[in-house]
N, C-alpha and C positions, 0 to 999 in steps of 0.2 A: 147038827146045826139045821136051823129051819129052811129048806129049799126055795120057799121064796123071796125068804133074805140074801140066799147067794143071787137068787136071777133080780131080783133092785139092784145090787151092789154090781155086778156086771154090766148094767142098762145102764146105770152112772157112770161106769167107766169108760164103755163105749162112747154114751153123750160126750163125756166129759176131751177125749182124745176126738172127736167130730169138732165140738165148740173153740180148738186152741189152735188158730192159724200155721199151719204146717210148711207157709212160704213164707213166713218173717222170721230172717236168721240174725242173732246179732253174728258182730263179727270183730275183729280185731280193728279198734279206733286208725282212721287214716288222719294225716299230719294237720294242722287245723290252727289258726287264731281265731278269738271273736273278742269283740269290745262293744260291749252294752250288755251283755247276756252270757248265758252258760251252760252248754251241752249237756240234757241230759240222758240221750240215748240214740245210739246209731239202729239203724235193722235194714235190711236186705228184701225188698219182693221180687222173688228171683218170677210171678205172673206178668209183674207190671214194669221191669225188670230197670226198678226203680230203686233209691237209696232213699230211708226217711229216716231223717234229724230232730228229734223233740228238743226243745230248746225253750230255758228259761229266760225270757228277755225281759228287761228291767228296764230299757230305756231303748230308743232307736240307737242303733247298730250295724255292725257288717261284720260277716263271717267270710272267711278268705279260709279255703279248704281246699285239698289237693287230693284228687283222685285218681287212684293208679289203674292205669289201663286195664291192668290183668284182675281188676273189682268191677268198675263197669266202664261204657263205653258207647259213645256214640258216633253210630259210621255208616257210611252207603260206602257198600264197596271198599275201597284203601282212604275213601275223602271224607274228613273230618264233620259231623253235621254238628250243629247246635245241642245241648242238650236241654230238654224241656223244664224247668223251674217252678214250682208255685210255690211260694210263700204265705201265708196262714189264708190257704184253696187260692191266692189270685197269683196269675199268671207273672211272673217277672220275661219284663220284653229287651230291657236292655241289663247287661251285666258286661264286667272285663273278664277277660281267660285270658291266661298266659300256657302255651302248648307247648308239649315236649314229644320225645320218644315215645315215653314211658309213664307219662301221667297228665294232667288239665287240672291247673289250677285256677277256680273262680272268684272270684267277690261278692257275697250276697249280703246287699243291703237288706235288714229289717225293722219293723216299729216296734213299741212296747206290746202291742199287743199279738204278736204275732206267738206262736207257740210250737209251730211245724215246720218245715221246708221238706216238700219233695221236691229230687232231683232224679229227672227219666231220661232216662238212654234208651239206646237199641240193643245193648248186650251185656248182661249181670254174668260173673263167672263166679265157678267154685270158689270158695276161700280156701288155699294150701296154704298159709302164713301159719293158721291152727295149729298147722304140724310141727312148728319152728318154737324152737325157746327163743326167748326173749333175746337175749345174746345171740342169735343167730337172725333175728328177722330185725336187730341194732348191722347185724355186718352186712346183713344184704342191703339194706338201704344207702348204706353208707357205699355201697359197690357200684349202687345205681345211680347215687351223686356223682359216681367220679365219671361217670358215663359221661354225663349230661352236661351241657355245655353252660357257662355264667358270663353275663355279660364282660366286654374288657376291661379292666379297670377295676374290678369286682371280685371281691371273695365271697365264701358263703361259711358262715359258723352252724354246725349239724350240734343241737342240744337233744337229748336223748337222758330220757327221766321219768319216775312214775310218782314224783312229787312235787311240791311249791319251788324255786329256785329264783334266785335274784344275783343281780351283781351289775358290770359294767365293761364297756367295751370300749377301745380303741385304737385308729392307726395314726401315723402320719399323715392321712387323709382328710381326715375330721377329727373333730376333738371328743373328748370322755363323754361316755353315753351309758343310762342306767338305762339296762334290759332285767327284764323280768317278767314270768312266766309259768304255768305250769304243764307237765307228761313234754310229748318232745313237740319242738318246734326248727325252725330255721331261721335264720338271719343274713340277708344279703349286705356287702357293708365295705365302702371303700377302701381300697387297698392296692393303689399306681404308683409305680415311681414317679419319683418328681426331682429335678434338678438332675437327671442322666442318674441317679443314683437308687437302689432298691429301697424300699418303703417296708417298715417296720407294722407288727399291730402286736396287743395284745389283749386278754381277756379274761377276767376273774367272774368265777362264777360257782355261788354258795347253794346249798339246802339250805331251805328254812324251816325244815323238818328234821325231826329226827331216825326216822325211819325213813325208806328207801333209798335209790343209787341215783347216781347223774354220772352222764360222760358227756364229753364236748370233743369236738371234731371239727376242725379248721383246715377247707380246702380251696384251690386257687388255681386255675387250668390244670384240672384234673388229676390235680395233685395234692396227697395231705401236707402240710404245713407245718400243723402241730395238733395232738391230742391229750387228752386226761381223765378218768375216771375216778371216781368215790364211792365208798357205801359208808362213809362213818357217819356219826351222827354230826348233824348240822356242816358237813361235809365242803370244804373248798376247792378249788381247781384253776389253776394259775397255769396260762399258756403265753407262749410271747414268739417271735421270730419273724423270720424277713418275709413279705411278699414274694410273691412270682413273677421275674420281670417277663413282658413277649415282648420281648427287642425286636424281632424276627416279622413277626406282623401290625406291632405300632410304630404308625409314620407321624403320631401326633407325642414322643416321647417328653416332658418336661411341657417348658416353654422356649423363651426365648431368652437363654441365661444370660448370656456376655448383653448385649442392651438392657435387658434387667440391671443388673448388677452397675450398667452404666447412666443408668439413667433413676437410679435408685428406686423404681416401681413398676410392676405389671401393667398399671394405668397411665404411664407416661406415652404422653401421643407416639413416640419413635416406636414404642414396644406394641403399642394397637395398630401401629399402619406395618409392622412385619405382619402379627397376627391375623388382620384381618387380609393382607396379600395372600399369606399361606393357605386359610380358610377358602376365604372366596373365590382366590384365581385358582393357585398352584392346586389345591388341593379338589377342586370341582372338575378337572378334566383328568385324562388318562395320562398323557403323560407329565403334567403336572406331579401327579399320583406316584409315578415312577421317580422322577427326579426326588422329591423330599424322601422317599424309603434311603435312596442311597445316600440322600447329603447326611440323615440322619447318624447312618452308622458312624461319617467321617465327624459331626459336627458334637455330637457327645462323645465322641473318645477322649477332645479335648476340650470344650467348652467347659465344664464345672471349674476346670484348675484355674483356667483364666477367667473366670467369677468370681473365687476364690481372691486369689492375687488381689482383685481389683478392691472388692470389702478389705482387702488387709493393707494395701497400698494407694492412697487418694493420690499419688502422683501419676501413678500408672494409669491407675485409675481415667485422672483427667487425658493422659497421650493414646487411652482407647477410643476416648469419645473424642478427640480431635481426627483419630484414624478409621472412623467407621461410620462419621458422619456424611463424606461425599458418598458411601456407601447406598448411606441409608435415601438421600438426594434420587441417585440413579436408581433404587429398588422403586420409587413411586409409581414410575411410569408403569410398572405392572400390573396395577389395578385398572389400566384399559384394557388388559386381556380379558379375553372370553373364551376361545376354543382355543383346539388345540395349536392350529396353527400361529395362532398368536402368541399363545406362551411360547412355543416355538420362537417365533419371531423376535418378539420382546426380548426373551430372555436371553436370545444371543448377542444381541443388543447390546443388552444390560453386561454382561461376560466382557463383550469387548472393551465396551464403555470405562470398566472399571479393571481391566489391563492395562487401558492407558495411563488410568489414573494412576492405580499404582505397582507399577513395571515400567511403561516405557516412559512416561514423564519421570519417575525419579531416574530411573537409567539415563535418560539424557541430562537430566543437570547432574550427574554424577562425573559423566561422561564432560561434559560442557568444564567444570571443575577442574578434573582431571587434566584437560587440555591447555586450563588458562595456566595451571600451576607450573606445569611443563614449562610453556613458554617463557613465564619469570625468571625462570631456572635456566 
């Protein structure tokens, strides 16, 4: 072979390993929506130790992306900084994050003509996910959901897929809702008890492909719910089950059933001047704070049954709204508290006020009764 065809073919390959950036890694897709546009490739500069997102966008849009700590990160010391943004080269100044443990999830608004996002930290790490099957870097994530805490009131549905998917969701909460989506995503999505009683959801969710899997994962204070997996084709997935009540740290349990129930609506003035007493007095000071955790535990153990009764019986009905009307009379004057010592004050007040009403006022015309019958006799 002619030796100066090996030394070309050598100097080409040298050039050619010199000309192929040796700090742009791809790496395993982090969790992701966008609407206007569509990801076409993640990389890594682990010099600039930045994340850069090419991206086809078709119209103005936002990409809502979650980055896990242990991919990049930006910090002084233990304290959180900012992470640097530019969007097709121009600076983005403002954006929302939402912070965790374990990851920073952003909002990146961009226009039609945008085709790039760098995103710069202070610190790119190894990717070790590489090493993980797919079913193993589905259970770690899943480990690191139950980690992380969801607002009260909130559940989170974990889709996990490497094709198109659609279908619909719902709780007691809200009503029927079409999700759909493609590879994995998350869904945060109500699910509180309401009426003292646990709250239901459920959630179908199909391939619209025929090739690849889905699984769905449904979690609620750090706890699974329910789950499902497929790989057939055009594949379904049907979950359904109760909420997770936190009796134990919600003081805001339900509403306000028995004046519901009496006054046949949420919006009836008797049921907005409990609520807004509860809100703005009782519940803005400390031991306002205290008192509804405990009335709580006592006031749902039995309030649904007598809501209950009262929808199934309009007589009763009418002798609770005759019985809890001076009630409601003596609760007013609550909404002149302010601090603590007022509610203090007020409320004992209010305790005594409606002893007399009703304890020792019926006890004495019971008594008074009692006395006259006698006498007859």
């Amino acid at each position: 072979m002619n030796i100066g065809i090996i030394v070309i073919a050598l100097f080409l390959v040298m050039i050619g390993s010199f000309a192929t950036p040796t700090f742009a890694q791809q790496f395993t897709e982090p969790k992701y929506e966008i609407r206007g546009g569509e990801i076409l490739e993640f990389n890594i500069d682990s010099e600039t130790t930045s994340l850069i997102i090419s991206l086809d966008s078709r119209t103005r849009g936002e990409l809502i992306i979650t980055l896990p700590r242990n991919l990049i990160d930006s910090k002084t010391d233990s304290g959180d900084n900012n992470f640097n943004i530019l969007v097709g080269g121009l600076t983005l100044h403002f954006f929302d994050e939402t912070v965790t443990p374990i990851d920073r999830t952003i909002t990146i608004p961009f226009t039609r003509s945008d085709n790039e996002i760098i995103i710069t930290g202070t610190h790119i790490f190894a990717q070790t996910t590489t090493a993980l099957t797919k079913p193993q870097q589905i259970e770690k994530t899943i480990e690191e959901e139950l980690q992380s805490e969801i607002l009260e009131g909130k559940a989170k549905l974990l889709i996990f897929s490497d094709t198109e998917w659609s279908g619909a969701l719902q709780s007691s909460s809200f009503d029927y809702t079409e999700v759909n989506g493609k590879r994995d995503t998350s869904i945060v999505f109500g699910c509180e008890s309401s009426m003292g009683r646990e709250a239901v959801f459920g959630a179908k969710i199909q391939k619209t492909t025929q090739d690849g899997y889905l699984r769905i994962v449904a979690i609620q204070n750090q706890e699974i719910m329910s789950q499902g997996s497929t790989v057939s084709q055009f594949g379904e997935i049907l979950i359904n089950g109760n909420c997770v009540p936190d009796f134990e740290n919600n003081t805001e349990v339900g509403g306000c059933l028995i004046a519901t129930a009496t006054y046949g609506s949420e919006m009836a003035p008797q049921v907005q001047l409990l609520r807004e007493i509860r809100d703005n007095q009782l519940m803005s000071t400390e031991s306002g704070a205290s008192f509804m955790s405990g009335f709580n535990q006592l006031y749902y153990s039995f309030s649904p049954y007598i809501a209950d009764m009262e929808r199934e019986n309009p007589v009763f009905k009418e002798m609770v709204k005759i019985a809890i009307t001076p009630l409601l009379t003596s609760l007013s004057v609550m909404s002149m508290a302010d601090s603590d010592q007022e509610i203090i004050g007020y409320g004992t007040g209010v305790i005594l006020m409606n002893l007399g009403m009703y304890v020792a006022i019926p006890g004495m015309m019971i008594y008074g009764i009692s006395k006259t019958r006698k006498a007859r006799f």
